[in-house]
N, C-alpha and C positions, 0 to 999 in steps of 0.2 A: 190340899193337893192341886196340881195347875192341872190337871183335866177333869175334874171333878165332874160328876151330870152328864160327860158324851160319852158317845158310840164311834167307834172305828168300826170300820170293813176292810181288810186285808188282805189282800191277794198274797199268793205264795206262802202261806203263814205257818206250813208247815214244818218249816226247819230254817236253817240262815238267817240273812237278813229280815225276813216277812217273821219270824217268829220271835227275833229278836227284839224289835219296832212292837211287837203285842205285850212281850212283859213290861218295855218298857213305859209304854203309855198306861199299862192297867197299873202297876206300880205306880202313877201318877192318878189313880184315879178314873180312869175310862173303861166302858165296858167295850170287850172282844169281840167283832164278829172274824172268827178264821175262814178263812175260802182257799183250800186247795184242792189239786188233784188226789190225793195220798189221804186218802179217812182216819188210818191209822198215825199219822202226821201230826195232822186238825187237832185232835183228838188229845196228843199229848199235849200240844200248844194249852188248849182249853182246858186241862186239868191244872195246869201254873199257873194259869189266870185265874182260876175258883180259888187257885190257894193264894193269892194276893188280896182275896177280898171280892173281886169284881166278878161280872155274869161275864156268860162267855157262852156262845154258839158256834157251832161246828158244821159250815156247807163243804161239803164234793164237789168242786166247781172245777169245771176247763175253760178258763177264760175268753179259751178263741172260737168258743161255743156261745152263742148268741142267746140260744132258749136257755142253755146252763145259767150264763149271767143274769136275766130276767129273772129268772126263776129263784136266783140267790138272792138279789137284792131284794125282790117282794118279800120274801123270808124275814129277811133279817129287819125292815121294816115294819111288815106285822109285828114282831115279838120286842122292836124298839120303842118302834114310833118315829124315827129318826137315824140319817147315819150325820153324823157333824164331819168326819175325818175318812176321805178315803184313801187308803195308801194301794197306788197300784206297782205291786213289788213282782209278782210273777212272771221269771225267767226261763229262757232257754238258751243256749248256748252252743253255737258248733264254730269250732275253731279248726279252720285248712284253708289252704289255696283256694282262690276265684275261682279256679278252672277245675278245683274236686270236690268242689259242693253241688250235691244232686240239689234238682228242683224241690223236692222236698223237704229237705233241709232249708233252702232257702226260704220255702214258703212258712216252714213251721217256726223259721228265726223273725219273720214279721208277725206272723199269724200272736204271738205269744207277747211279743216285747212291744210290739205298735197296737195292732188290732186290738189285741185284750184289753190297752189303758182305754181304747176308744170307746170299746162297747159298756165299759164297767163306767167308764165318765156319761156315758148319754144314759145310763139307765140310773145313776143316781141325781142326777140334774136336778130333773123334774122338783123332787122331793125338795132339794137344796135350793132350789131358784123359788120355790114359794113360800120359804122359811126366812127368804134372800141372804139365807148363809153356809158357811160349808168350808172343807179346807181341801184340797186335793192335792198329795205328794207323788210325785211319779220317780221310781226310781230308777234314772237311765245312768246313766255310767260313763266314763271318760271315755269309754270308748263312742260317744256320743258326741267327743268334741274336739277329738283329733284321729287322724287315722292311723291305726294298727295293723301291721301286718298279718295277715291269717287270720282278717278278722272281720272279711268285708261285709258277711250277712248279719254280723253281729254290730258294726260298725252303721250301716244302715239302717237297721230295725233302732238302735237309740241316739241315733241322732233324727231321725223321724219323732223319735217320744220328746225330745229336747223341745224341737222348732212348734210339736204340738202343747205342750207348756207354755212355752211364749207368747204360741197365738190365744190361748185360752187365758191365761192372766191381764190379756185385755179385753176379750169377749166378755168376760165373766164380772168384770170389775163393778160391772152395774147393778149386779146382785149382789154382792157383798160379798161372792166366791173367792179365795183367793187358790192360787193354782203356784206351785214350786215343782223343782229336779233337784235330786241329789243326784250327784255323778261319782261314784267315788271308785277308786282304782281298785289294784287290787286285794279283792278277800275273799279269807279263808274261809270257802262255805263246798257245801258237798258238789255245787254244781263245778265251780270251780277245780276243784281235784278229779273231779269227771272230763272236766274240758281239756284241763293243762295237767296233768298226772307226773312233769317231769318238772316240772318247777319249783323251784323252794321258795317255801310259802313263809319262812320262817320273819321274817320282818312285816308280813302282812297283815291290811286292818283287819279287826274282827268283824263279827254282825252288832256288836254292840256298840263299838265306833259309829256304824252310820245308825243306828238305834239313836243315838245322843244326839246327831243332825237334827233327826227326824222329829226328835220332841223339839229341840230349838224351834223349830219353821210351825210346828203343831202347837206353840206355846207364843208366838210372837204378838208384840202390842200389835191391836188394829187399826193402830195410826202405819206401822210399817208395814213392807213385807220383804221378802228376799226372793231373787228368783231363780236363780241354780245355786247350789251350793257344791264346791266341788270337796272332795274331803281325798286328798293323795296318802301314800305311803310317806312316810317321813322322809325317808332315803332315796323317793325320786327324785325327778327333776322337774322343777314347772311348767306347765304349759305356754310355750312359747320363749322358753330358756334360750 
């Protein structure tokens, strides 16, 4: 199995993309740590990880909660020993006009998609900078590399997550960290159908689509690395078409 012997930490792991990236690593071999908002979420995540074989823990975590996240990683630490993979997957999403997004909104579209990778990358550091190894995925989204319309809090918050990838895959290089972005367009996940309710979703990726990124970058020689990977719809158009 190519993850045989690690631990992931997973943010968002309770449905979508974050839950898809946990079967697919524990199917590889890696034990779960799930971190979401939703218990009842976690929960299920971690019962298809015990039936592939692998351990699997279950944190309540609000990422853009500082004691929340401390409090997660110590957890999942004691009962490891180690996190090797942390995937920072947890999203929020509000899509309108510049001009009809309450401050709110706005804050809770940074608070979630930038703030949360932040806090969750400094509080598993430590652990990983004295092992001087680790793998860290951050899942920002195209909408982090071009600009969308009705999309500027969302457009902001990862393209923030992008440029902090970048700076951190060289920060980090001296420890044996490597740091990557998935960006991938659009998928069919509940936030999604919550954001955009009148869209047909019918050609769009899965969570399993960026699931299979996500062990690429988690599975790579460590002679290489990659450092955004963007995964589109078949039937868009490229970036910079």
């Amino acid at each position: 199995m190519l993850l045989e012997g690690t631990t992931a930490f997973i943010t968002g792991a309770g449905r979508g993309i974050g839950k898809g990236i946990a079967l697919a690593f524990a199917a590889q071999g890696c034990d779960i740590v799930s971190a979401a908002r939703t218990e009842r979420q976690v929960a299920e995540t971690a019962e298809e990880v015990r039936g592939l074989g692998r351990q699997a823990l279950t944190l309540t975590c609000d990422v853009s909660c500082a004691q929340d996240v401390r409090r997660s990683v110590d957890t999942a630490l004691d009962r490891f020993g180690k996190i090797d993979i942390l995937v920072n997957n947890a999203g929020y999403a509000c899509f309108k006009p510049f001009m009809e997004i309450s401050e709110t909104e706005w804050r809770r579209s940074l608070d979630v998609n930038l703030t949360g990778a932040y806090l969750c990358i400094q509080a598993v550091l430590p652990s990983m900078i004295a092992r001087r190894s680790g793998r860290i995925i951050n899942i920002s989204s195209v909408a982090g590399l071009k600009p969308i319309v009705d999309q500027s809090a969302y457009c902001a918050s990862k393209y923030g997550l992008t440029g902090l990838t970048q700076v951190l895959a060289i920060e980090l290089r001296e420890y044996g960290i490597r740091v990557h972005a998935i960006c991938p367009g659009g998928v069919d996940t509940q936030l999604a159908r919550e954001a955009m309710p009148d869209r047909d979703k019918t050609d769009w990726l899965t969570p399993e689509d960026i699931a299979h990124a996500a062990l690429y970058l988690a599975t790579l020689s460590p002679r290489a690395t990659t450092d955004t990977i963007l995964v589109r719809r078949y039937g868009s158009v490229p970036i910079g078409a």
